[in-house]
C-alpha positions in Angstrom: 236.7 244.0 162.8 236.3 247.6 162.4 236.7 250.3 165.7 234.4 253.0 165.6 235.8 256.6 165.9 236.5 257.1 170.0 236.5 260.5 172.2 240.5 260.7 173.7 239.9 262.4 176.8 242.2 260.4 179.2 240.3 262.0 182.1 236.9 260.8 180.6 235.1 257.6 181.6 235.4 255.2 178.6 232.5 253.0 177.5 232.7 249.9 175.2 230.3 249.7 173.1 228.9 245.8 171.8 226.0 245.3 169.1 223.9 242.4 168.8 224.1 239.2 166.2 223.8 240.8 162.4 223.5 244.1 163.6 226.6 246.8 163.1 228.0 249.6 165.3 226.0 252.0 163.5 222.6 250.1 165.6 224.4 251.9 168.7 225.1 255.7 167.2 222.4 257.2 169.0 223.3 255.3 172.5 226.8 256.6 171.7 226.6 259.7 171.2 224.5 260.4 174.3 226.9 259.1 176.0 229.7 260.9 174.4 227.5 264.3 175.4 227.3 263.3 178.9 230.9 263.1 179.3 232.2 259.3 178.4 234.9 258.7 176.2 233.5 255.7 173.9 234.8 252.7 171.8 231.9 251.4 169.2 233.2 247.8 167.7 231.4 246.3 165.1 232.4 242.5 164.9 231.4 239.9 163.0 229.2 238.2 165.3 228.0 235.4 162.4 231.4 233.8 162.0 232.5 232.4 165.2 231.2 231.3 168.9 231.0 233.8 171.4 234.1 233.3 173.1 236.0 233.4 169.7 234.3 236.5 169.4 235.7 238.0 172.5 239.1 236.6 171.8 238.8 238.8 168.8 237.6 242.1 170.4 240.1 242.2 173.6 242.6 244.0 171.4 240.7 247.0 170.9 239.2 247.1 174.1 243.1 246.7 175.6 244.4 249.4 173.9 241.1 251.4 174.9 241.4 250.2 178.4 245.2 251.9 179.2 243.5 255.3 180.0 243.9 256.6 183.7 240.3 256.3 184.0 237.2 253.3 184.8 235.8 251.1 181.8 232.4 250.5 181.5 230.7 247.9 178.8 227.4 248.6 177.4 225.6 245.8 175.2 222.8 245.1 173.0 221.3 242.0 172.9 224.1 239.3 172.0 226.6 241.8 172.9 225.8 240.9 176.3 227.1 237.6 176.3 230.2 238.6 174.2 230.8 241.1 176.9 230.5 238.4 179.7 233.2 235.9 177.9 235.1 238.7 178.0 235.5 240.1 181.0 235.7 236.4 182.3 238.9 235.9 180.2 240.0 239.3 180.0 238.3 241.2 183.3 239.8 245.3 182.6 242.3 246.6 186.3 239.8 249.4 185.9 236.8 247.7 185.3 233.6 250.0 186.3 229.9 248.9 185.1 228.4 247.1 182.8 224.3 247.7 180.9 223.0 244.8 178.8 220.2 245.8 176.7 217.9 242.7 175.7 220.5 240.1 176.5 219.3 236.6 176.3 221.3 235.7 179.7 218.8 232.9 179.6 218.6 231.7 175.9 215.6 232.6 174.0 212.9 230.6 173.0 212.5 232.3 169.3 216.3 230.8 168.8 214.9 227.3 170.3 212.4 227.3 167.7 214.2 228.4 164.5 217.9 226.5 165.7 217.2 223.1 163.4 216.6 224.9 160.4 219.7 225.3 157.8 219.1 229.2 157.0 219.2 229.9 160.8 222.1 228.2 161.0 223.6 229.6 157.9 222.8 233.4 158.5 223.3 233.2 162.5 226.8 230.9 162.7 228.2 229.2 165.3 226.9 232.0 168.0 223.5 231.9 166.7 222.9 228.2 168.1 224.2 230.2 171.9 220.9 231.5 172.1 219.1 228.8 172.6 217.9 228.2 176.2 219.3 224.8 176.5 221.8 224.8 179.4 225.3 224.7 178.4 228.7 222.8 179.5 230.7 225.7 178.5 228.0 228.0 180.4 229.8 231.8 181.2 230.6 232.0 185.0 228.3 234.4 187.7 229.1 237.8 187.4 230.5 239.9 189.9 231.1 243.0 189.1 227.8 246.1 188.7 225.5 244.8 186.3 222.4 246.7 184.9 219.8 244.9 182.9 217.7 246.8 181.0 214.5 244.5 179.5 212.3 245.2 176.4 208.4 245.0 177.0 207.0 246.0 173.2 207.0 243.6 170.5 206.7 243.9 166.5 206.5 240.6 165.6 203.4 239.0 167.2 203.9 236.0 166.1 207.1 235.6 168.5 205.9 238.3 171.0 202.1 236.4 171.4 203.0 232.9 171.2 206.4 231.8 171.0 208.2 234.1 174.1 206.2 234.2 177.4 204.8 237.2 178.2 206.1 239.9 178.8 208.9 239.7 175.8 210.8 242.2 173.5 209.7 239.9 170.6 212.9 238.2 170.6 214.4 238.0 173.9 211.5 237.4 177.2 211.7 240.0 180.3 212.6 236.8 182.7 215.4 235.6 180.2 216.9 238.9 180.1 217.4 239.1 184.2 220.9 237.7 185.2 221.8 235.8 188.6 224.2 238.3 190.8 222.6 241.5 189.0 223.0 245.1 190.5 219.4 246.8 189.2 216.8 245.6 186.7 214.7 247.5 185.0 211.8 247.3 182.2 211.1 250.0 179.6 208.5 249.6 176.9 210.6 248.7 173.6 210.8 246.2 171.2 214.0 244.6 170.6 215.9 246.1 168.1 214.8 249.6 169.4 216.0 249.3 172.7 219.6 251.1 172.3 217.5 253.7 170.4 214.8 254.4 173.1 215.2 257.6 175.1 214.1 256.0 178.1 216.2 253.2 178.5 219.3 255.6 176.8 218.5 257.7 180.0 218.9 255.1 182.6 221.8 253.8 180.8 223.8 256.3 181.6 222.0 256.9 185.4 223.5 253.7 186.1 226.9 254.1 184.9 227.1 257.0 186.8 225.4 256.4 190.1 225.3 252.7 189.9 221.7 251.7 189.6 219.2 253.0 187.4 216.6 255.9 188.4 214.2 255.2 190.6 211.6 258.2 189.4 210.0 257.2 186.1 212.1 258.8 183.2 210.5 261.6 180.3 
């Protein structure tokens, strides 16, 4: 596991940062460094979300976010996609004294379909690992608890793919990940911005309420520019 560069500032606000399956810390550099310019100390991890099962994967990330975490000031999570879920085990096994908010961007709270379909087949199971067959939206034994702490859930309306966005994900979807999956029981704020999945952490609009909610709790009422 590799830590991405971090702003010091013990006075600062510090924000962990959490990509999706197969994507890298460098997916989130423009969400981070937003952030960074609006005055939050950050922590970008890039983990290797193909080789174990989510909670492994959050056994292997609490050491960073530890050492991050003894600053005299709140933590906040924000997520991408699977990074969501990793976030969740996390906090459930490892909830920070100084826990503030936490944004998901396109988490599959709810499984997604496109992961039902392609589970049985030995590349998706090959390429995505043990936390690629999480996705699914087949109810769990292990399931992660309610949340209860602030949580923002920022959904993706735009799809690329139209084979998953038109007939595989119900409508409206991200083209991986649908608007109703996304939504999480015991939520603070939900909101929908027109992106597609892997441009979510990129969008200037969804950046923008990111950071409203970290700051004021919920995201902005007035439509964004």
């Amino acid at each position: 596991m590799r830590e991405a560069p971090e702003m010091n500032s013990a006075q600062c606000p510090g924000v962990v940062l959490l990509h999706g399956i197969a994507r890298t810390s460098s997916s989130l550099k423009r969400l981070e460094r937003a952030l960074q310019t609006s005055g939050f100390a950050t922590l970008n991890i890039a983990y290797a979300s193909r080789t174990k099962p989510i909670a492994a994967l959050a056994d292997d990330i609490h050491p960073a976010i530890a050492r991050f975490a003894g600053r005299e000031a709140p933590l906040h999570f924000v997520a991408h996609s699977m990074g969501g879920l990793v976030v969740r085990a996390c906090i459930a096994k490892y909830r920070p004294s100084r826990l503030g908010g936490v944004v998901m961007l396109g988490t599959p709270n709810g499984g997604s379909e496109v992961a039902d379909l392609l589970s049985g087949s030995r590349f998706y199971r090959a390429f995505y690992g043990p936390a690629g067959l999480e996705l699914t939206t087949a109810r769990r034994p292990d399931a992660l608890p309610d949340v209860d702490y602030p949580v923002g859930v920022i959904a993706g309306s735009r799809f690329i793919d139209p084979v998953a966005g038109l007939f595989v994900l119900p409508k409206p979807n991200d083209g991986r990940v649908s608007v109703q999956s996304a939504m999480l029981t015991g939520m603070t704020d939900h909101i929908v911005v027109k992106a597609s999945h892997t441009g979510l952490p990129r969008n200037a609009i969804a950046i923008a309420h990111t950071i409203a909610f970290l700051r004021e709790g919920h995201f902005r009422t007035a439509p964004l520019t």
